[in-house]
C-alpha positions in Angstrom: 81.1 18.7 68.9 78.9 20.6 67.1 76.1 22.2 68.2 73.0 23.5 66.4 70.5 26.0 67.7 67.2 27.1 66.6 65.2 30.2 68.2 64.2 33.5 67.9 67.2 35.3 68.1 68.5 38.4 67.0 65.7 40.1 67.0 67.1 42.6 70.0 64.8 40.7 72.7 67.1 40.8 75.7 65.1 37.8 77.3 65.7 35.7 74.1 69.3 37.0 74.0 70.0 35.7 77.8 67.8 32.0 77.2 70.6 31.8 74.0 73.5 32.5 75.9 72.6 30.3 78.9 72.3 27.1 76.6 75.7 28.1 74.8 77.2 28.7 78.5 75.8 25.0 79.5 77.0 23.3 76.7 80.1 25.2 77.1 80.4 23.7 80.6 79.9 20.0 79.0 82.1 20.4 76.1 84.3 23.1 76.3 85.6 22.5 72.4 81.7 22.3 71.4 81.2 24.8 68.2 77.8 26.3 67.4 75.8 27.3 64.2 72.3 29.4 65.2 69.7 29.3 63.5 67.7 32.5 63.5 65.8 35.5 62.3 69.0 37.6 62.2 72.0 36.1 61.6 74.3 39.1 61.9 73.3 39.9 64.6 73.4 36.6 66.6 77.3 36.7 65.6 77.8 40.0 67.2 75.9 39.3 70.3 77.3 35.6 70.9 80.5 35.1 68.6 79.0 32.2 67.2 78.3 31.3 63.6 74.7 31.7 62.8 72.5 31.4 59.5 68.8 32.4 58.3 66.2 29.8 59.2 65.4 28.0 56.4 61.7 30.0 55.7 59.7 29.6 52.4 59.0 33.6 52.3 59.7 33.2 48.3 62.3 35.9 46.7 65.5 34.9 45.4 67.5 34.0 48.6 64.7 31.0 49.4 66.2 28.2 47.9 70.0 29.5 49.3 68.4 29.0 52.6 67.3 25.8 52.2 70.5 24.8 51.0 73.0 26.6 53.5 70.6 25.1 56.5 70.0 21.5 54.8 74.4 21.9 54.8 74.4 23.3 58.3 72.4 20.5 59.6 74.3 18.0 58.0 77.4 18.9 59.8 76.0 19.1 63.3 76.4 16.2 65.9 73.3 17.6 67.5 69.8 20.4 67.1 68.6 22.2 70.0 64.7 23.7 69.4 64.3 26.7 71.9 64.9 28.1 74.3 62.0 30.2 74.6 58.6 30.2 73.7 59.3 29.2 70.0 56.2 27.0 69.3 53.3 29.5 68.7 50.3 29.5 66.2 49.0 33.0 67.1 51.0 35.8 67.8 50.2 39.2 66.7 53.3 39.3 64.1 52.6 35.7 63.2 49.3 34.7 61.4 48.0 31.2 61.6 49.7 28.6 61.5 52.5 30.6 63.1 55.9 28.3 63.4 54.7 25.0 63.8 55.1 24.2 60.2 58.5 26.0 60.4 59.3 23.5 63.0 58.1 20.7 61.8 59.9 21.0 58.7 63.5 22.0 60.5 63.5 19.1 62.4 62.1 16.6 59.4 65.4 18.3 57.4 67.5 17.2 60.6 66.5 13.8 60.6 67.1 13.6 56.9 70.5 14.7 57.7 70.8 12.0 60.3 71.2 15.0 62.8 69.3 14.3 66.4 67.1 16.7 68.0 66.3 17.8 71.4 63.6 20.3 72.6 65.5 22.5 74.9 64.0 24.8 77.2 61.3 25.4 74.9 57.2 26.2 75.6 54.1 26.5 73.5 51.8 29.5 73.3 48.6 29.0 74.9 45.4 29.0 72.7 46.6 25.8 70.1 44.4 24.1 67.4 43.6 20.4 67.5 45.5 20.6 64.1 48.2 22.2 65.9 48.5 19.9 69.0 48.8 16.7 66.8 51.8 18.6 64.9 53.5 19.3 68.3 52.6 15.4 69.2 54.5 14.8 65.9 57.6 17.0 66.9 58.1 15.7 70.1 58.1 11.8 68.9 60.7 12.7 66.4 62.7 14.2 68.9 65.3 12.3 71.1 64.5 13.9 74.1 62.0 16.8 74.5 62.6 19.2 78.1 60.1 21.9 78.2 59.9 25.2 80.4 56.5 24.3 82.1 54.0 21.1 82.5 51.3 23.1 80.4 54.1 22.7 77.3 55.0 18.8 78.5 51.2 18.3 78.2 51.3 19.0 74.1 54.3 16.6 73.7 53.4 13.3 75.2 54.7 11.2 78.1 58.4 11.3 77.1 58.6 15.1 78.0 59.8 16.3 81.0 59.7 19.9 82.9 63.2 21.6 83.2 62.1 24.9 83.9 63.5 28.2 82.1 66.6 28.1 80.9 67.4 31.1 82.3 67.7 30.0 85.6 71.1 28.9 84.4 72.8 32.1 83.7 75.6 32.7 86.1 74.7 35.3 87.9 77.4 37.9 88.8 79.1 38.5 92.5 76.7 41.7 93.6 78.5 43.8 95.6 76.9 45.4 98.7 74.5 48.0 98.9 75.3 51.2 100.3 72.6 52.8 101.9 70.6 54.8 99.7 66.9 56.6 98.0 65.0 52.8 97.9 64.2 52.6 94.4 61.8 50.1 92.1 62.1 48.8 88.7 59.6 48.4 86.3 59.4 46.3 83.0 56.5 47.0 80.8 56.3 45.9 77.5 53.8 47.5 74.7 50.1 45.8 74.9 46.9 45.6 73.5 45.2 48.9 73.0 42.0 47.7 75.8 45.2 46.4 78.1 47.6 48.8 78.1 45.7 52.1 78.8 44.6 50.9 82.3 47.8 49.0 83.4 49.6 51.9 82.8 47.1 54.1 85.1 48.0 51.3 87.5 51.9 51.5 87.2 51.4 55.4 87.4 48.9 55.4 90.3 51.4 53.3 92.0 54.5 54.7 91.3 53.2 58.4 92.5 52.7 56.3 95.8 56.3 54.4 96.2 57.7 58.0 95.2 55.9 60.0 98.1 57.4 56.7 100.1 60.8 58.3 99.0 61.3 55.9 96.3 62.9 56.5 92.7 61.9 54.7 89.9 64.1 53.2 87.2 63.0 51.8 83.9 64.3 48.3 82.7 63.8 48.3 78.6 64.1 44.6 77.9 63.0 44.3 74.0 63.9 47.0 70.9 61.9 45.4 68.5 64.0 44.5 65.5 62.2 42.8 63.0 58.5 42.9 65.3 55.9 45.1 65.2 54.5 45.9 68.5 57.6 45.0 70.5 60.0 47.6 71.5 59.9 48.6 74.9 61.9 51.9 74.7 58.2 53.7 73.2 56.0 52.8 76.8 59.5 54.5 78.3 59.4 57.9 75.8 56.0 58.4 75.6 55.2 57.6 79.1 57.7 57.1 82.2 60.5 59.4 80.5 59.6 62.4 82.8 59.3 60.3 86.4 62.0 57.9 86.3 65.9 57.0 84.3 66.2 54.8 81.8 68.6 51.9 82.8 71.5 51.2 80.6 70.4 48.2 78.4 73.6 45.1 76.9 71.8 45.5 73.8 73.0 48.9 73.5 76.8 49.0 73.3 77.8 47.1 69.7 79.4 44.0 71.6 78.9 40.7 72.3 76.4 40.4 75.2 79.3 38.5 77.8 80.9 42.0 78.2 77.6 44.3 79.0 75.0 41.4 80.8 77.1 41.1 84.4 76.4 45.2 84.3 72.9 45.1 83.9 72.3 42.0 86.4 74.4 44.2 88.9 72.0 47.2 88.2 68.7 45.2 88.2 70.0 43.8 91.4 70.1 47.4 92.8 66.4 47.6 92.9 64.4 46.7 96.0 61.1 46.2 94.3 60.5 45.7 90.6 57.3 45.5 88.9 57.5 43.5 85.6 55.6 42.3 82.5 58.3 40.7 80.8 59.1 37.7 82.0 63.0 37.7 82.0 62.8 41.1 83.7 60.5 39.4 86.7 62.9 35.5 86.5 66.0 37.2 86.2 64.9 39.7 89.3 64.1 37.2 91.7 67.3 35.1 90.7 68.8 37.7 92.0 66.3 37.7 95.1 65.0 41.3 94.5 61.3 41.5 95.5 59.1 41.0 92.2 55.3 42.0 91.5 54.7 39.8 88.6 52.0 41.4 85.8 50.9 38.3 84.1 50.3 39.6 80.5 50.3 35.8 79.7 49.8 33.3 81.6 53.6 32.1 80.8 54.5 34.7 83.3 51.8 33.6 86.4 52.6 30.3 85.4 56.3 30.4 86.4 55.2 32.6 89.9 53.5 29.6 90.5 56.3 27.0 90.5 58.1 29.0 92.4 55.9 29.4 94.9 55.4 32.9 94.6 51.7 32.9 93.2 50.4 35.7 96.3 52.8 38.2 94.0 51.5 37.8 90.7 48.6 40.2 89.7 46.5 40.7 86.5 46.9 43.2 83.7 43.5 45.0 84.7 44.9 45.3 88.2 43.9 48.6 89.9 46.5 51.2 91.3 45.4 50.9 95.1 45.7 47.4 94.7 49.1 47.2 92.9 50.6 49.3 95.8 49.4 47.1 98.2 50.4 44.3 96.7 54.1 45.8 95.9 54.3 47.3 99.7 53.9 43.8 100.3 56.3 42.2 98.0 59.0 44.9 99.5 58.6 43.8 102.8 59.3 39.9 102.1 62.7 40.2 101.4 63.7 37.3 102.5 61.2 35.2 101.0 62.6 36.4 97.9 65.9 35.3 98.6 64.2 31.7 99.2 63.0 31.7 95.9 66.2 32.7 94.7 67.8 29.1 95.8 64.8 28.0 94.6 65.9 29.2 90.6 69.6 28.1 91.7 68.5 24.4 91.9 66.1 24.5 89.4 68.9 25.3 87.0 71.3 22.5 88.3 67.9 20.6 86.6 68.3 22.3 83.1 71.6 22.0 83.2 70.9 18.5 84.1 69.0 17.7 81.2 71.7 19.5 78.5 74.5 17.3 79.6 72.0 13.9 79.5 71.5 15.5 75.6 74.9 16.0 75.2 76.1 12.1 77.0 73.7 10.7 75.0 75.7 11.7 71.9 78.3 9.4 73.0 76.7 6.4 73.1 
């Protein structure tokens, strides 16, 4: 079987990198002879990360290698059994380093050249931006009946496909998660993700995140620094610049997979293991926060986007989400409090576990379906 893939990957996004490897890994577990072509931003380096073959999306940019694009995807498609859209937030018509009409068109047109080249598609894992068109809406409406089966992170994202989408949650819940040996007894320490913001957002959520990690540290805490996105490609996206220009001097910098050359499968069970060593972590990016309380480490969720609150709330954990304009005596209460629930957080965690059996679920109904 092969398998066709369509995201934004490559573009050193550890949270894109970990939804790509957690659909390869299910379909893996279906098919272990399936094969895989990804279709991405950066090819070279989806086929260093994953070890899979991977090509350029087929974009109208213009320049002389637009028309071998076209061609080498209209091939790739052709010899696929089956195209996965997502996972991740692919559909977006406003993004600051995407003007209007952002990828919808790209979309539209991918999955118009797989059904030319009798390929089937299935939205997998895949959401929509907030903050849509009319124009836009109808064009997701048009995606989604084209499609042979559409699963979606969240019921805001079923809502712009129609009936015949269902809610499967974030494919990330189905990344196995390694054995985490036990603690020894040790300085309590906290991790936070922050990701670069708006200039009227990011001043004050940083005086927050300051104000409150001076408190946790006369608490006896450390601090460690989980840098979940380098940026290649996007403007505005590396994570490593909050860390050098502001946490550098009160707390490490923890060891990132993207970092070592390698394929992700030989650096991601090392990072899990290390963002399981926190008791507390206070995270923007969503990946940072999922992948935390997977691991049933106590998580203040910042909700940047209302992606992130938005997946607090199915899992029950809305009292721990808070706003980016959030005050620092508020934040520390609010993390003091999500220290001390513990074991609600390792609730949540079987929570994730059994949302994943329905993601994985919903890959091998794609993949069945092929057989019919």
């Amino acid at each position: 079987m092969r398998v066709g893939i369509v995201g934004w990957f490559g573009s050193d996004n550890l949270g894109d990198e970990m939804l790509l490897r957690s659909l390869i890994t299910c379909v893996r577990a279906a098919e272990p002879q399936a094969s895989f072509v990804v279709l991405c931003p950066d090819p070279q380096r989806v086929a260093q990360l994953h070890e899979v073959d991977s090509i350029h999306m087929p974009t109208l940019r213009g320049g002389p290698g637009t028309r071998e694009r076209q061609s080498t995807a209209q091939k790739a498609l052709r010899e696929c059994d089956v195209l996965c859209i997502g996972p991740g937030t692919v559909f977006q018509e406003r993004s600051h380093n995407l003007p209007w009409p952002g990828t919808l068109p790209l979309f539209a047109r991918i999955v118009g050249m797989a059904r030319a080249a009798g390929t089937p598609v299935a939205v997998t894992g895949a959401a929509v931006r907030e903050g849509g068109t009319p124009l836009g809406k109808q064009l997701l409406r048009g995606i989604g009946a084209a499609c042979t089966a559409v699963g979606v992170r969240d019921a805001r994202s079923a809502g712009y496909f129609g009936r015949s989408a269902r809610v499967i949650g974030d494919m990330a819940y189905t990344l196995p998660l390694p054995a985490v040996p036990p603690q020894p007894f040790h300085q309590p320490r906290f991790g936070v993700s922050m990701r670069p913001l708006a200039d009227g957002v990011e001043g004050p959520l940083l005086a927050a995140i300051h104000g409150c990690g001076e408190r946790l540290r006369a608490d006896g805490w450390t601090g460690q620094f989980l840098s979940m996105a380098y940026g290649r490609g996007a403007q505005g996206e590396n994570d490593t610049t909050i860390y050098e220009r502001e946490f550098s001097r009160v707390m490490e910098l923890a060891p990132s997979p993207l970092d070592t050359g390698g394929p992700l499968s030989a650096s991601l069970d090392r990072w899990l293991v290390t963002l399981a060593g926190n008791q507390l972590v206070l995270g923007t990016r969503l990946h940072a926060a999922l992948l935390a309380v997977a691991l049933g480490v106590p998580t203040v969720a910042i909700a940047y986007e209302r992606k992130v609150n938005d997946a607090f709330v199915d899992l029950g954990l809305e009292r721990y989400v808070v706003q980016p304009d959030v005050d620092a005596a508020t934040l520390y209460r609010v993390a003091a409090e999500t220290a001390a629930a513990r074991d609600e957080f390792q609730k949540a965690a079987l929570r994730v576990a059994d949302q994943g059996a329905v993601s994985r679920s919903f890959v091998e109904s794609v993949l069945r379906g092929l057989k019919k």
